[in-house]
C-alpha positions in Angstrom: -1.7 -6.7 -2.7 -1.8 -7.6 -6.4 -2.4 -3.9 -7.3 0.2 -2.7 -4.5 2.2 -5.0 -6.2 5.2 -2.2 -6.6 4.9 -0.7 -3.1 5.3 -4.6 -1.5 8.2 -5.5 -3.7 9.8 -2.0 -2.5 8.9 -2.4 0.9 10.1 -6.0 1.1 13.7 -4.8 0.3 13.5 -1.6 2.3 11.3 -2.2 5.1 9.8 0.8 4.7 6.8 2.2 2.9 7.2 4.6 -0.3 6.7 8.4 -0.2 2.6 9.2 -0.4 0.8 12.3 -1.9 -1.5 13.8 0.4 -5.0 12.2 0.1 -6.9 14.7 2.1 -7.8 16.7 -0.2 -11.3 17.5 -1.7 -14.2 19.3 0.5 -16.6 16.5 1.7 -18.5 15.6 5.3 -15.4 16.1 8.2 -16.9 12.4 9.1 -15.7 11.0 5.7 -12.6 10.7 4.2 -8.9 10.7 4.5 -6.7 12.1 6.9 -2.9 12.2 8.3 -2.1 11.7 11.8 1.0 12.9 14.0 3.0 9.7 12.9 2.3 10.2 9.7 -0.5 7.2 9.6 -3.4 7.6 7.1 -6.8 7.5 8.7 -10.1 6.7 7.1 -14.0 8.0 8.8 -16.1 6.4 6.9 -19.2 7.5 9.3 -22.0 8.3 6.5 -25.0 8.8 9.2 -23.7 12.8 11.0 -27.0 12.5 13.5 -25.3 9.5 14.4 -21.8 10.0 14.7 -21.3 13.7 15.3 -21.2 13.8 18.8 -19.3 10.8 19.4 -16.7 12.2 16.5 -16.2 15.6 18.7 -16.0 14.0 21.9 -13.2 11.5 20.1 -11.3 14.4 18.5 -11.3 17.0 21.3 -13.3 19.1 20.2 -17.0 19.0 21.8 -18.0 22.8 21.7 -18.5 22.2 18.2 -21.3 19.5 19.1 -23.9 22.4 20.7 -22.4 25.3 17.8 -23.6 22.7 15.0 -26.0 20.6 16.1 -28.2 19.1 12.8 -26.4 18.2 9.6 -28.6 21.0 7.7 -26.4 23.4 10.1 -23.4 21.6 9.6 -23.2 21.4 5.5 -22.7 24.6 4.9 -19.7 24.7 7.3 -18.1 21.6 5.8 -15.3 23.5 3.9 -14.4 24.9 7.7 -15.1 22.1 9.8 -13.1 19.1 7.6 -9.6 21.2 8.5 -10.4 21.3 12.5 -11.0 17.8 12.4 -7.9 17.7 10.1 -5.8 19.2 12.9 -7.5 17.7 15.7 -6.4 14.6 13.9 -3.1 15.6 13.0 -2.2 16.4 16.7 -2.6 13.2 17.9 -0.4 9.6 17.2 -2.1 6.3 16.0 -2.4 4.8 19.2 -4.1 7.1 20.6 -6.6 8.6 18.5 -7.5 5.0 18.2 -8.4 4.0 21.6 -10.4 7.6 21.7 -12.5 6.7 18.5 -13.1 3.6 19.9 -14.4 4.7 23.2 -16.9 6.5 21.0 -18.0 3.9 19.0 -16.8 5.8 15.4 -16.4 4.0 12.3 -12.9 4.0 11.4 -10.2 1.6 10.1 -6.2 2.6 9.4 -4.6 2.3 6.7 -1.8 -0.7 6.6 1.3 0.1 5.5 3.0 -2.3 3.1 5.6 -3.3 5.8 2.7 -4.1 7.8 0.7 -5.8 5.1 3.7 -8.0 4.8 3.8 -9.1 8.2 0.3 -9.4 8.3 -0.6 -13.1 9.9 -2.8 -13.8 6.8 -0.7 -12.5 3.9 2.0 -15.4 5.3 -0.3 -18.5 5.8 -2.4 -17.4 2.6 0.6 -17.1 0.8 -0.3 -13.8 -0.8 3.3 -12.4 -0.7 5.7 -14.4 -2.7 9.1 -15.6 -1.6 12.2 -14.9 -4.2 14.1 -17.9 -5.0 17.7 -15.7 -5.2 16.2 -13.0 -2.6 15.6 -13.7 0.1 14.1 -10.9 1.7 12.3 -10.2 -1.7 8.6 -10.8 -2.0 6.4 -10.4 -4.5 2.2 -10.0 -4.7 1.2 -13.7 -6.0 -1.8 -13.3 -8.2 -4.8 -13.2 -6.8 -6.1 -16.9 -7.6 -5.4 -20.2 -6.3 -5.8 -23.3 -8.4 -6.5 -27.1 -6.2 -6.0 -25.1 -2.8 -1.8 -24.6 -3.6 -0.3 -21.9 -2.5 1.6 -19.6 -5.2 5.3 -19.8 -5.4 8.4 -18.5 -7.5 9.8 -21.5 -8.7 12.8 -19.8 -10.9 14.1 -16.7 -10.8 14.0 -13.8 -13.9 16.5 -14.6 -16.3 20.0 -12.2 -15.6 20.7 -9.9 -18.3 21.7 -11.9 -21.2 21.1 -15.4 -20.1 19.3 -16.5 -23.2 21.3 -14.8 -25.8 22.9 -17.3 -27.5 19.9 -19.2 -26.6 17.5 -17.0 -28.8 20.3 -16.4 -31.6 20.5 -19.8 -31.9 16.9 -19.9 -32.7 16.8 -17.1 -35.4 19.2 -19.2 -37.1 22.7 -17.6 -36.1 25.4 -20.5 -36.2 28.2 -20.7 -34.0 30.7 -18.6 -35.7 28.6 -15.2 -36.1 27.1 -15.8 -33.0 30.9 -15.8 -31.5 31.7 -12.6 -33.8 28.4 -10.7 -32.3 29.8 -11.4 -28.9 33.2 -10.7 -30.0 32.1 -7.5 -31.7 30.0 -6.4 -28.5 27.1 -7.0 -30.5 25.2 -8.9 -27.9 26.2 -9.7 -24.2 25.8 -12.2 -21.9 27.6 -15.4 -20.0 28.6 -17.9 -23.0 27.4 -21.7 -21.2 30.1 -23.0 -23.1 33.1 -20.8 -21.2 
């Protein structure tokens, strides 16, 4: 979340996830890596053992005939750059839901991706306090660092200073007195709410 930072404070406000580049790219095993489905959900295989998984992978995806066509991963490797798009397609044909209960059935190794929205609904993120509260925002939430110091949970106790809240402040300290800090914001100078208007 830290790292997401960005996409959470976006997706807080918008309650929906920013636009993504496609990650499936790159020519590796079709039972590794990155790939889109019908609903536009971003899948990850992560199955590095083929004699393993590459039965259960065809069954999953619809696609058994390839099982018998390439049955050892010596006979499979050179096919890789023609194999990773049918599983690509196979993948992109179907929605979450389902492709999920079918690579379950199989036993594949497999995990979604969470989108920010869903990252901040997630059960954990809330009790562990990993997304922020704003104190003037309220639907506003922002990654908390990743450490906790005595067991508190983080919190925004202010919020960022509005757009010339501490000029006269900070004038005040370069040694500006009153008058020619009143002729910089008479001038246009500077900008900000006066405290004593």
């Amino acid at each position: 979340m830290w790292t997401l930072g960005p996409d959470m404070a976006y997706s807080s406000i918008t309650g929906h996830e920013m636009p993504r580049a496609d990650l499936s790219a790159g020519v590796t095993s079709p039972l590794v890596g990155m790939h889109r489905t019908k609903d536009s959900r971003w899948l990850m295989l992560s199955m590095l053992d083929e004699e393993r998984y590459w039965a259960p992978t065809c069954r999953a995806l619809g696609v058994p005939e390839l099982i018998d066509r390439y049955p050892t991963s010596d006979e499979r490797r050179p096919h890789w750059p023609e194999l990773r798009p049918i599983f690509a397609t196979q993948i992109a044909g179907v929605n979450r839901d389902e492709l999920e209960s079918r690579l379950r059935t199989e036993g594949c190794i497999f995990s979604f991706f969470a989108s920010p929205p869903e990252v901040l609904a997630d059960p954990a993120v809330i009790d562990n306090g990993y997304a922020m509260a704003d104190p003037v925002h309220p639907s506003l939430r922002l990654a908390a660092a990743p450490v906790q110091f005595d067991d508190q949970l983080p919190s925004v106790r202010r919020p960022a200073p509005t757009q010339g809240e501490h000029t006269e402040e900070v004038l005040g300290e370069l040694g500006f007195g009153g008058d020619e800090i009143d002729a910089l914001f008479a001038d246009g100078v500077v900008s900000g709410p006066r405290p004593h208007e």
